[in-house]
TORKOL-4160 file (C-alpha; in steps of 0.2 Angstrom, whole numbers, padded with zeros to 4 digits, m for minus):
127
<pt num="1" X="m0276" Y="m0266" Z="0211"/>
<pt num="2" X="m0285" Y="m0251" Z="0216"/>
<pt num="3" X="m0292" Y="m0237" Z="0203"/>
<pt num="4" X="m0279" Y="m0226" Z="0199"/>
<pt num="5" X="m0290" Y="m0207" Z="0204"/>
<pt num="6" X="m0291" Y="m0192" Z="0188"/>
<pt num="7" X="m0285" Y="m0177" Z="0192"/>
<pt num="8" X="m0285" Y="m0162" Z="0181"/>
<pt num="9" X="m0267" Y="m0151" Z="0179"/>
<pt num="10" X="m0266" Y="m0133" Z="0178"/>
<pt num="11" X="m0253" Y="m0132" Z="0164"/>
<pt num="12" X="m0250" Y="m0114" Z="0165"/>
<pt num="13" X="m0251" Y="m0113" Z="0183"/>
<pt num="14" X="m0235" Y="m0128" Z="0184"/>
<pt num="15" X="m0227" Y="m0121" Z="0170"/>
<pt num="16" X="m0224" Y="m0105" Z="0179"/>
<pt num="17" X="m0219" Y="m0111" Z="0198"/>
<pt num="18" X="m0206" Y="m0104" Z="0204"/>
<pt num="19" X="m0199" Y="m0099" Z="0188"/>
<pt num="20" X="m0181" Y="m0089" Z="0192"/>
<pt num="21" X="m0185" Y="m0078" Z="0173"/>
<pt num="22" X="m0205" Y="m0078" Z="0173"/>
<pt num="23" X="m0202" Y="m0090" Z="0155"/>
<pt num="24" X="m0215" Y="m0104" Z="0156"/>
<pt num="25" X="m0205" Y="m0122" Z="0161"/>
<pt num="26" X="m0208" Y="m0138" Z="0152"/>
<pt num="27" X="m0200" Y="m0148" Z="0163"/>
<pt num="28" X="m0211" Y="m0142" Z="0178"/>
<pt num="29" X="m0228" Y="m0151" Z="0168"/>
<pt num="30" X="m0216" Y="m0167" Z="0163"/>
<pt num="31" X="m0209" Y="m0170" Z="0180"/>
<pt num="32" X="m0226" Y="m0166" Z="0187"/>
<pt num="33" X="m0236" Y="m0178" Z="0177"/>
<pt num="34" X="m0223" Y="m0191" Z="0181"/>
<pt num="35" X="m0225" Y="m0191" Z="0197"/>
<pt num="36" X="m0243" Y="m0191" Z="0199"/>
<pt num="37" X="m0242" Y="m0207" Z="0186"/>
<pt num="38" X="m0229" Y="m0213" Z="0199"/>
<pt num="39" X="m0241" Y="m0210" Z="0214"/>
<pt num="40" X="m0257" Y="m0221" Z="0204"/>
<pt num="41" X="m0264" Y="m0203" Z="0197"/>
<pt num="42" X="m0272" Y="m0204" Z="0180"/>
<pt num="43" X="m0266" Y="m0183" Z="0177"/>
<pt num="44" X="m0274" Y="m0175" Z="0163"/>
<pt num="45" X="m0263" Y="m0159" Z="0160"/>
<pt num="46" X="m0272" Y="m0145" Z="0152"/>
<pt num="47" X="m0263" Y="m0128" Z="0145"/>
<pt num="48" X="m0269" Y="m0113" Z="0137"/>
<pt num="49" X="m0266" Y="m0111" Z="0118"/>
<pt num="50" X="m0255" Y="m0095" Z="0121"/>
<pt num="51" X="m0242" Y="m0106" Z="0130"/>
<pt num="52" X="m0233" Y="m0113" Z="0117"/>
<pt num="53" X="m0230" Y="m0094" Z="0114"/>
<pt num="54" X="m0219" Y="m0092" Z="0129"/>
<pt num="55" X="m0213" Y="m0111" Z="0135"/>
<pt num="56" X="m0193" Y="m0113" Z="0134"/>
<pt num="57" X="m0199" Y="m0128" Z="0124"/>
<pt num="58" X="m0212" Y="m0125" Z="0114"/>
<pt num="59" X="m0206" Y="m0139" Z="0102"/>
<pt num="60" X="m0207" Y="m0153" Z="0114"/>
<pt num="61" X="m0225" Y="m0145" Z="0120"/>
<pt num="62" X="m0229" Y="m0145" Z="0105"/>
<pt num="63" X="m0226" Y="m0165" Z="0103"/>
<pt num="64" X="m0232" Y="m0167" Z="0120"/>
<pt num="65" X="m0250" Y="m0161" Z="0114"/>
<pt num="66" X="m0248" Y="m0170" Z="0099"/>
<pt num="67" X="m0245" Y="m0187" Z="0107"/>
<pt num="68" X="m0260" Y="m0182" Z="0121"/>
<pt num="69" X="m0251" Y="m0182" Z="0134"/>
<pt num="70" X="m0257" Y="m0163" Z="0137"/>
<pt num="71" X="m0273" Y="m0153" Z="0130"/>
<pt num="72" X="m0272" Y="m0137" Z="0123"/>
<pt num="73" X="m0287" Y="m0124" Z="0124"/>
<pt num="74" X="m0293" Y="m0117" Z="0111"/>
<pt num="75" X="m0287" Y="m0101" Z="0104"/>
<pt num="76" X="m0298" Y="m0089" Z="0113"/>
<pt num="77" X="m0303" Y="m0100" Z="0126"/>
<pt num="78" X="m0303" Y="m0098" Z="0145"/>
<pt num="79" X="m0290" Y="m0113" Z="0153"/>
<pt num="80" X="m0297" Y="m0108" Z="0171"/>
<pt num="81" X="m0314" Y="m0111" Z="0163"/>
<pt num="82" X="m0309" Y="m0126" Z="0152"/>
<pt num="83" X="m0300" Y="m0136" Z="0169"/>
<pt num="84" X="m0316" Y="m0131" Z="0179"/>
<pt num="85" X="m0329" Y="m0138" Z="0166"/>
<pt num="86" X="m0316" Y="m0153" Z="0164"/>
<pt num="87" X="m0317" Y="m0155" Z="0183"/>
<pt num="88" X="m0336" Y="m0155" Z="0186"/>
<pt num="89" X="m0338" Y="m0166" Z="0169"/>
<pt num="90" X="m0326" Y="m0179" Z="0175"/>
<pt num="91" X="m0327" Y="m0179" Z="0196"/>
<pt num="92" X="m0309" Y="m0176" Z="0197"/>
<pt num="93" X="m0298" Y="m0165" Z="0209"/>
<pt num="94" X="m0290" Y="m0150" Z="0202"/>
<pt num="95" X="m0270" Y="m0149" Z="0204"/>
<pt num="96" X="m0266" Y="m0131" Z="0205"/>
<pt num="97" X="m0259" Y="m0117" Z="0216"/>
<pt num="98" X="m0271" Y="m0105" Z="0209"/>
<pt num="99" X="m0286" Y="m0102" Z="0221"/>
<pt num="100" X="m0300" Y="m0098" Z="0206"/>
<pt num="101" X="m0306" Y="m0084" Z="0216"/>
<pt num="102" X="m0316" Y="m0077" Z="0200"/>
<pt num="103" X="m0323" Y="m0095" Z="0199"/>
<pt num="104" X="m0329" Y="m0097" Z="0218"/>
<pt num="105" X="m0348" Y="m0090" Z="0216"/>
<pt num="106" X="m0352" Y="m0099" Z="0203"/>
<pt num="107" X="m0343" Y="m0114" Z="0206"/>
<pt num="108" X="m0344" Y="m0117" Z="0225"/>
<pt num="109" X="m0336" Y="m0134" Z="0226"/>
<pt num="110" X="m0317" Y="m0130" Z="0220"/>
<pt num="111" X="m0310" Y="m0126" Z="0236"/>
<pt num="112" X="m0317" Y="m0144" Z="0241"/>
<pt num="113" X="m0307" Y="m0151" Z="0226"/>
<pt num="114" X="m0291" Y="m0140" Z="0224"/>
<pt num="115" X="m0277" Y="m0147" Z="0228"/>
<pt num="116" X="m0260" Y="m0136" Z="0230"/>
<pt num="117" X="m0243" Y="m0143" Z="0225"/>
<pt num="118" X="m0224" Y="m0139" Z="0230"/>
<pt num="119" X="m0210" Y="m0146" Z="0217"/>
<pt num="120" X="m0196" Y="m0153" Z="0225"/>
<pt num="121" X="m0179" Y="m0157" Z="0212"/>
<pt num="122" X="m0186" Y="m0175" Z="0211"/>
<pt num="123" X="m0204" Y="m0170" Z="0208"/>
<pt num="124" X="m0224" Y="m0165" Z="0211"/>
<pt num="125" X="m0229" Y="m0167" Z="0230"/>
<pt num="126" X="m0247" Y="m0165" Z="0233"/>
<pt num="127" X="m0251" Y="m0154" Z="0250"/>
């Protein structure tokens, strides 16, 4: 059987697609991570410590970061930074639709490693 591949989630970034009222979605990262795990991904999902804040679960995250199945920031911290170092420390691709642009100069290789996503009703698709 093959090595399933890391990939590093943008939390905030998934929680926010396409979202009709501009609230955060749970059920974007949860259907997300699914599917990855479904396609042989090993996904690490990380989310900034001001989510729980705004999510339209924040109880569920909550357990979800609990159980580790998501890593919260650090109060104060930068996510974009946090999924970069995470990125670079551990070789994985970044799934994001956020391009880093404040990232590129110092961190040339992103673009190399970024990989956008559309959601569909039955889950993540990697394009």
């Amino acid at each position: 059987m093959p090595r399933r591949k890391n990939v590093v989630i943008d939390g905030n970034n998934l929680a926010y697609y396409l979202s009709p009222t501009g609230t955060p979605r749970l059920s974007n990262i949860i259907r997300a991570r699914n599917s990855l795990i479904n396609a042989g991904y090993r996904p690490v999902v990380i989310v900034s410590a001001a989510l729980k804040y705004r999510i339209d679960d924040p109880d569920k995250l909550r357990s979800m970061i609990q159980e580790r199945k998501v890593i919260e920031t650090r109060r104060g911290t930068n996510d974009d930074l946090a999924i970069i170092n995470y990125a670079l420390k551990y070789n994985t691709d970044i799934v994001s639709n956020d391009r880093f642009l404040d990232y590129l100069d110092r961190y040339p290789w992103i673009p190399d490693r970024l990989k956008k996503y559309r959601m569909t009703p039955s889950g993540l698709i990697l394009i």
